[in-house]
PASE-517458 format. One line per field, with one value per residue: residue number from 1; residue in one letter; chain; x, y, z of N, C-alpha, C in turn. Coordinates in Angstrom, 2 decimals, padded with zeros to 5 digits, always signed. Layout:
<vexros>
seq = (NUM|...);
type = (A|...);
mol = (A|...);
n.c1 = (X|...);
n.c2 = (Y|...);
n.c3 = (Z|...);
ca.c1 = (X|...);
ca.c2 = (Y|...);
ca.c3 = (Z|...);
c.c1 = (X|...);
c.c2 = (Y|...);
c.c3 = (Z|...);
</vexros>
This chain:
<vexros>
seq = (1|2|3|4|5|6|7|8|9|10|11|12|13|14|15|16|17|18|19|20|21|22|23|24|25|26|27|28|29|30|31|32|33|34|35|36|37|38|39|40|41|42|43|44|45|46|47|48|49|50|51|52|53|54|55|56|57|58|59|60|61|62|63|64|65|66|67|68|69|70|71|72|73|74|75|76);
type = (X|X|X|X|X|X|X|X|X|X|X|X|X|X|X|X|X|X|X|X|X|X|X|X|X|X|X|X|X|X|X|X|X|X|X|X|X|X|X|X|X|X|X|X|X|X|X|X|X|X|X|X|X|X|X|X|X|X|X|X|X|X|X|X|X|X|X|X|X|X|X|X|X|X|X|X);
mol = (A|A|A|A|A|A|A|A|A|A|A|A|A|A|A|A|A|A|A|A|A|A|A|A|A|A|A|A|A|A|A|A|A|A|A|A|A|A|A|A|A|A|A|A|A|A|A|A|A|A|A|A|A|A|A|A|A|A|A|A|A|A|A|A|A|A|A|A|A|A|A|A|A|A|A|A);
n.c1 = (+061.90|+061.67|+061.30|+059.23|+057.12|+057.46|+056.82|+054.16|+053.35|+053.69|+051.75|+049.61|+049.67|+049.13|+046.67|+044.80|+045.35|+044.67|+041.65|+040.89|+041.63|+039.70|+037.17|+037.71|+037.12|+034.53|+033.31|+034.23|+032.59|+030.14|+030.37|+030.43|+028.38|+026.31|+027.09|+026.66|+023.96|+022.82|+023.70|+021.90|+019.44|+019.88|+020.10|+017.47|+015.96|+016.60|+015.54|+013.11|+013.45|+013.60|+011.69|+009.64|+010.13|+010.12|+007.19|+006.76|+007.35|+006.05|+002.63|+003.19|+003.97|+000.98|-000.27|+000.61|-000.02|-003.11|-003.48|-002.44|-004.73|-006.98|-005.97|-006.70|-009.30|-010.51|-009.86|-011.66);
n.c2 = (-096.45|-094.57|-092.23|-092.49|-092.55|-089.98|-088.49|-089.32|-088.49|-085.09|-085.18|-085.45|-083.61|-081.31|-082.29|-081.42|-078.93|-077.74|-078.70|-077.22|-074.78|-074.87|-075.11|-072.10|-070.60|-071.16|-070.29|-067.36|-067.00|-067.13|-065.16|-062.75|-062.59|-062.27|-059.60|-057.99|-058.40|-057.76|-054.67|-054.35|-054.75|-052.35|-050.42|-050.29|-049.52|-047.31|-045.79|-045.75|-044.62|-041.85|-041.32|-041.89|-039.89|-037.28|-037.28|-037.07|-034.69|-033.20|-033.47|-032.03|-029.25|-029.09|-028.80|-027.22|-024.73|-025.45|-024.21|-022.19|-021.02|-021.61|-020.09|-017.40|-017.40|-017.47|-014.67|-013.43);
n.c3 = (-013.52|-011.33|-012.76|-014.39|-012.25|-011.43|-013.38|-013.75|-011.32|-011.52|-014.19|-012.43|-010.89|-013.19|-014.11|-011.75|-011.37|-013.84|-013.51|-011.26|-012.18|-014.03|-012.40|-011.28|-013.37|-013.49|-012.05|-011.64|-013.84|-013.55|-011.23|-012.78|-014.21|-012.36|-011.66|-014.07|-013.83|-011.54|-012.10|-014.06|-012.75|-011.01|-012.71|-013.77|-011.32|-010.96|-013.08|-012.37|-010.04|-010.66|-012.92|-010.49|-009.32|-010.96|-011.00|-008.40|-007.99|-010.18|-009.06|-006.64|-007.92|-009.09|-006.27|-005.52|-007.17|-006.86|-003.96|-004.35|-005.53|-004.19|-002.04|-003.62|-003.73|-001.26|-000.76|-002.53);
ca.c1 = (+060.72|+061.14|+061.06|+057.85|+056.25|+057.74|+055.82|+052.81|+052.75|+053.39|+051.05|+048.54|+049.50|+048.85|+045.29|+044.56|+045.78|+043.40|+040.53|+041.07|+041.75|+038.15|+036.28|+037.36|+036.67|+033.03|+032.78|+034.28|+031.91|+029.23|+029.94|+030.82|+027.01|+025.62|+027.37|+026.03|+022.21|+022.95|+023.88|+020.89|+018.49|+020.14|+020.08|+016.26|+015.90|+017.37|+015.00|+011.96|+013.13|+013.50|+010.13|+009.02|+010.37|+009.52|+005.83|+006.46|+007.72|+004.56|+002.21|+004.16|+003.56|-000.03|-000.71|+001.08|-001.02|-004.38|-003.29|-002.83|-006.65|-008.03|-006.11|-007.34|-010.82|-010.98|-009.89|-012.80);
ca.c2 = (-096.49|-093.57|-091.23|-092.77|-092.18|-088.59|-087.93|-089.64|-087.42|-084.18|-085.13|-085.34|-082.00|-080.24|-082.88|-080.73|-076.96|-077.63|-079.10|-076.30|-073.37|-074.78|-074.30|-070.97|-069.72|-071.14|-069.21|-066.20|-066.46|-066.86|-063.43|-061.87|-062.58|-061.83|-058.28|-057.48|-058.96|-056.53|-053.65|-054.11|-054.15|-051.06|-049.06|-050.02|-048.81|-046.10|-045.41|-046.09|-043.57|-041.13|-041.37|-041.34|-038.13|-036.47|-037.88|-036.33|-032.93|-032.65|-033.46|-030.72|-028.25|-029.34|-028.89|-025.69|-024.18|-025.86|-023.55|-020.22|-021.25|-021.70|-018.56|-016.12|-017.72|-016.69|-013.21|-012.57);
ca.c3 = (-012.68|-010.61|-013.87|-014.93|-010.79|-011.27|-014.61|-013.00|-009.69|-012.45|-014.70|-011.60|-010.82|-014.05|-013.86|-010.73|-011.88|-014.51|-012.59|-010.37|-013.08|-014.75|-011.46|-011.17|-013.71|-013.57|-010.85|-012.35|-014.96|-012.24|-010.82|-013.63|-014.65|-011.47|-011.71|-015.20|-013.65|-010.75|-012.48|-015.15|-011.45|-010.61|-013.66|-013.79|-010.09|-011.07|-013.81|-011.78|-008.98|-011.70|-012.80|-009.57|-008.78|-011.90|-010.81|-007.48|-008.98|-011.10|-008.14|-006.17|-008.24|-009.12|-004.71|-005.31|-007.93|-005.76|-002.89|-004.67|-006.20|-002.57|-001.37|-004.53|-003.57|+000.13|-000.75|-003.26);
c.c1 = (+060.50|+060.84|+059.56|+056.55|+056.34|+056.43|+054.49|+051.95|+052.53|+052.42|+049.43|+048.75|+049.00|+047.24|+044.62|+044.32|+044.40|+042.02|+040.30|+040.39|+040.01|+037.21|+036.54|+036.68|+035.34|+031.95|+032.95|+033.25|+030.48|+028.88|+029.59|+028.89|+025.88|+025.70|+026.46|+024.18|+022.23|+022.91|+022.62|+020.00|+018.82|+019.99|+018.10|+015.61|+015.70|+016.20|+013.41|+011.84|+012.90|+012.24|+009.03|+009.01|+010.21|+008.23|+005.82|+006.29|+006.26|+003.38|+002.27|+003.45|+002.18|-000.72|-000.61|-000.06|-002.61|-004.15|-003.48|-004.17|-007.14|-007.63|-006.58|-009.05|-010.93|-010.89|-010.78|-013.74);
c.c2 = (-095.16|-092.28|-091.14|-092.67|-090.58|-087.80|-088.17|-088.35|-085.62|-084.02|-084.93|-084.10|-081.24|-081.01|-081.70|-079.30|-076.83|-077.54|-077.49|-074.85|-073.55|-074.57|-073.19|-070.33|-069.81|-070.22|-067.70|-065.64|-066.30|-065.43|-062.73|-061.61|-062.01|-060.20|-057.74|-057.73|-057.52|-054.88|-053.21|-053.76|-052.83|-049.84|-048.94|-049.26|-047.51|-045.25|-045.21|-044.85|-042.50|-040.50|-041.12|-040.43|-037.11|-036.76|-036.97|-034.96|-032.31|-032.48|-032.35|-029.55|-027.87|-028.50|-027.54|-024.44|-024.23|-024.92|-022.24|-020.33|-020.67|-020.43|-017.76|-016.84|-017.35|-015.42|-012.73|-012.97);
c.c3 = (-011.98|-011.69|-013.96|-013.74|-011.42|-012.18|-014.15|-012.11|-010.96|-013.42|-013.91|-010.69|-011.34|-013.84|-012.73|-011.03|-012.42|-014.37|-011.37|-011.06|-013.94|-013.74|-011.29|-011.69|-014.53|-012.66|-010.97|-012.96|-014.22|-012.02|-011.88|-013.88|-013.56|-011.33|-012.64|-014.50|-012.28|-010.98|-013.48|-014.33|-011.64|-011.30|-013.59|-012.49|-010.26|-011.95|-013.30|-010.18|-009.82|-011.97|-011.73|-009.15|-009.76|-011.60|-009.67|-007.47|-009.17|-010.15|-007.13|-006.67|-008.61|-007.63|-004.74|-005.92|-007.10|-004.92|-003.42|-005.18|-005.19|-002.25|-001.75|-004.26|-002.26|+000.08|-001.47|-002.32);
</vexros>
């Protein structure tokens, strides 16, 4: 009898581990996915400041050019 409790209570240990070890690593897989969804934001971010600052750049030098216009036009 007490063998067959023992195996019981052990067997409702490893029941547990398991139960346990499969929520983690639902949750693992959770992050893990949230990282990769994170990192895909970020690279696009990334790609979008980029752009924007090559946009700004060009603009820039556009204002720049406009200015020496206006100045070689007040001096004639």
């Amino acid at each position: 009898m007490e063998i067959d409790e023992k195996n019981t209570i052990e067997l409702k240990k490893i029941r547990d581990l398991q139960k346990s070890f499969d929520n983690n690593m639902r949750i693992l897989e959770s992050h893990i996915a949230e990282s990769i969804t994170n990192k895909e934001k970020l690279d696009s971010i990334k790609r979008d400041l980029k752009e924007a600052n090559d946009k700004f750049i060009e603009a820039e030098r556009y204002l720049d050019e406009l200015k020496v216009d206006l100045e070689n036009t007040k001096i004639k």
